[in-house]
N, C-alpha and C positions, 0 to 999 in steps of 0.2 A: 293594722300594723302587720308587714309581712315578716315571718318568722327566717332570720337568717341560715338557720340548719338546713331548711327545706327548701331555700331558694336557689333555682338549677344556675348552676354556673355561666357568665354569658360568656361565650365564643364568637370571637369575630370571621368572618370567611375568609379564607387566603386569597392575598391580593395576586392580582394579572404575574405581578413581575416574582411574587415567590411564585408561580405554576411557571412560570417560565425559565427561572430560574432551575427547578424539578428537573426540566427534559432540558435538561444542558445535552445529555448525549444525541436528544432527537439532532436539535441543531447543529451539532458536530458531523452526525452522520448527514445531514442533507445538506452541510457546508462538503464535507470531504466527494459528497455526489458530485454537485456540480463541479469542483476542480478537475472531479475524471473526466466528467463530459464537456469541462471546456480542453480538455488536454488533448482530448481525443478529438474535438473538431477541428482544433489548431494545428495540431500535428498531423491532421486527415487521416487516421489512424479510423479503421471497424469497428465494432463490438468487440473483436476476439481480443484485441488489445487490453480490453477489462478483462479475460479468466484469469491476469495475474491477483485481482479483488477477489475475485473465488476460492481461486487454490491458497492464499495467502489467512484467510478467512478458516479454510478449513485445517487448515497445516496450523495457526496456531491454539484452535479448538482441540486438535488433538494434542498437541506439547501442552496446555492445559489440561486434559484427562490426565496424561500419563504423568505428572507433575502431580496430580489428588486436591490443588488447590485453586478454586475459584480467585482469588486475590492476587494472582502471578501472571492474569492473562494482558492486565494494563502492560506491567514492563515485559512484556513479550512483544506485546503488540508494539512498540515503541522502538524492542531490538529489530524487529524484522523490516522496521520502514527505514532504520539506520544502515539496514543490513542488505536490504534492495538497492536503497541510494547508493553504498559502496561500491556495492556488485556492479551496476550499472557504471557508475564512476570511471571506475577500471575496466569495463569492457569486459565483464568475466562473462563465460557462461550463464547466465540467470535462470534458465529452465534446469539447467544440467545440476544448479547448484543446491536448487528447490525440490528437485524431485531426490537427488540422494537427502536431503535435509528430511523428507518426510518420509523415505526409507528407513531411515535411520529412526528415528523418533517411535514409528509403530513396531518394527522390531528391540528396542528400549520397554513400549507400551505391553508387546503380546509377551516378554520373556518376565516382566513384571507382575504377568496376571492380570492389565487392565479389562479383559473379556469374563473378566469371574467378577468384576467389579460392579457398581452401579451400570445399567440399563442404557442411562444415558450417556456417561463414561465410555461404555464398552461402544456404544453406536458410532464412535467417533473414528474410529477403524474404521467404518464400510462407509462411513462419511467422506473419508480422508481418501476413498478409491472412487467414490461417484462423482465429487465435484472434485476430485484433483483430475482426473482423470478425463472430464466433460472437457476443464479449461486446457489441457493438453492435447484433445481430440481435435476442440476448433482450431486449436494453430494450422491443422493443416487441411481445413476445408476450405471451401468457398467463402469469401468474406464474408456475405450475405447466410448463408445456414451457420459458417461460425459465429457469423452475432448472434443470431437466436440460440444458438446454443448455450451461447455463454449466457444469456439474458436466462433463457432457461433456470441454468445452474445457478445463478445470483437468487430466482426468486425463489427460489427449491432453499436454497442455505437461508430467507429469511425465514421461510418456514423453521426449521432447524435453530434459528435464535429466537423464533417468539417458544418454540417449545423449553428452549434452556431460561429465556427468562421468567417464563409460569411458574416452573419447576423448584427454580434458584438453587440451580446444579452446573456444575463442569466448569461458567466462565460467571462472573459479576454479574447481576441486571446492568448494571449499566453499557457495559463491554455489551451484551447482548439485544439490548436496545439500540446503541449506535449502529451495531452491524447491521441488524435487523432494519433501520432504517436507509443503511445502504445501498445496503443489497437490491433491498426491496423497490424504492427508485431509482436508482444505476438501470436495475435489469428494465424496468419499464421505458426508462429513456431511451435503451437502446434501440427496443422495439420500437419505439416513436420514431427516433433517428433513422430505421431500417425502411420505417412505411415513408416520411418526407420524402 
């Protein structure tokens, strides 16, 4: 007779479709990949056409620091693709609109103290000038060094989201797992697209 006190509890293993369910954001980020990279074949558009996924990426990594909360980065991320779409809509400037947009934000970020704040908080400053800066650099190279540039700067910023998702600082894991999957195949396609 086995003693019910000391019998281990059974556990059954989590099925295919809860794990798949889990990495909702893998699939979103490797869904939203390929729409760049079919956007970008159909439109015969380079690489450099992607640093707007870099600099967008890291613009609102920092509007999250300077915000303090990881839970804010969803409807950011949400405003900025409503807010691209207008931009474009209307024919506005869209670099001009995005780089005062992330002027704005770090000088908000540096008069608030976010550089006396957490590590990873504060990194998002010199984040927001390496790869805003990369995807603004390729606009005006060579289409061929601007894609690697920008492919560069995509894999560079996944690095930067598996370190925020370890950490589970600045933005959501999950926000940081999507990017991180963006990023991370965007930039490889393009170098794949650059070698065909």
């Amino acid at each position: 007779m086995t003693d019910l006190a000391t019998e281990e509890p059974r556990t059954t293993p989590p099925s295919v479709l809860t794990f798949l369910a889990h990495r909702w954001p893998t699939w979103c980020g490797l869904a939203a990949m390929a729409v760049s990279v079919l956007d970008m074949t159909t439109e015969m558009d380079d690489g450099r056409s992607q640093g707007l996924v870099v600099f967008l990426a890291a613009l609102i990594y920092l509007a999250t620091a300077v915000v303090g909360r990881p839970g804010v980065v969803w409807p950011l991320f949400g405003v900025s693709v409503v807010a691209v779409t207008l931009l474009r809509l209307f024919d506005v400037q869209l670099w001009t609109v995005l780089v005062a947009g992330a002027v704005a934000i770090a000088i908000v970020g540096l008069a608030g103290g976010l550089l006396r704040g957490p590590r990873l908080s504060a990194a998002q400053v010199p984040a927001m000038l390496v790869f805003g800066g990369a995807a603004l650099a390729a606009l005006s190279l060579d289409p061929a060094l601007g894609s690697y540039l920008v492919a560069a700067a995509l894999i560079g910023h996944a690095v930067l989201d598996m370190i925020a998702w370890r950490a589970r600082e600045v933005v959501t894991r999950s926000l940081a797992e999507f990017c991180a999957v963006l990023d991370l195949t965007l930039g490889l396609a393009i170098i794949v697209l650059q070698v065909i």
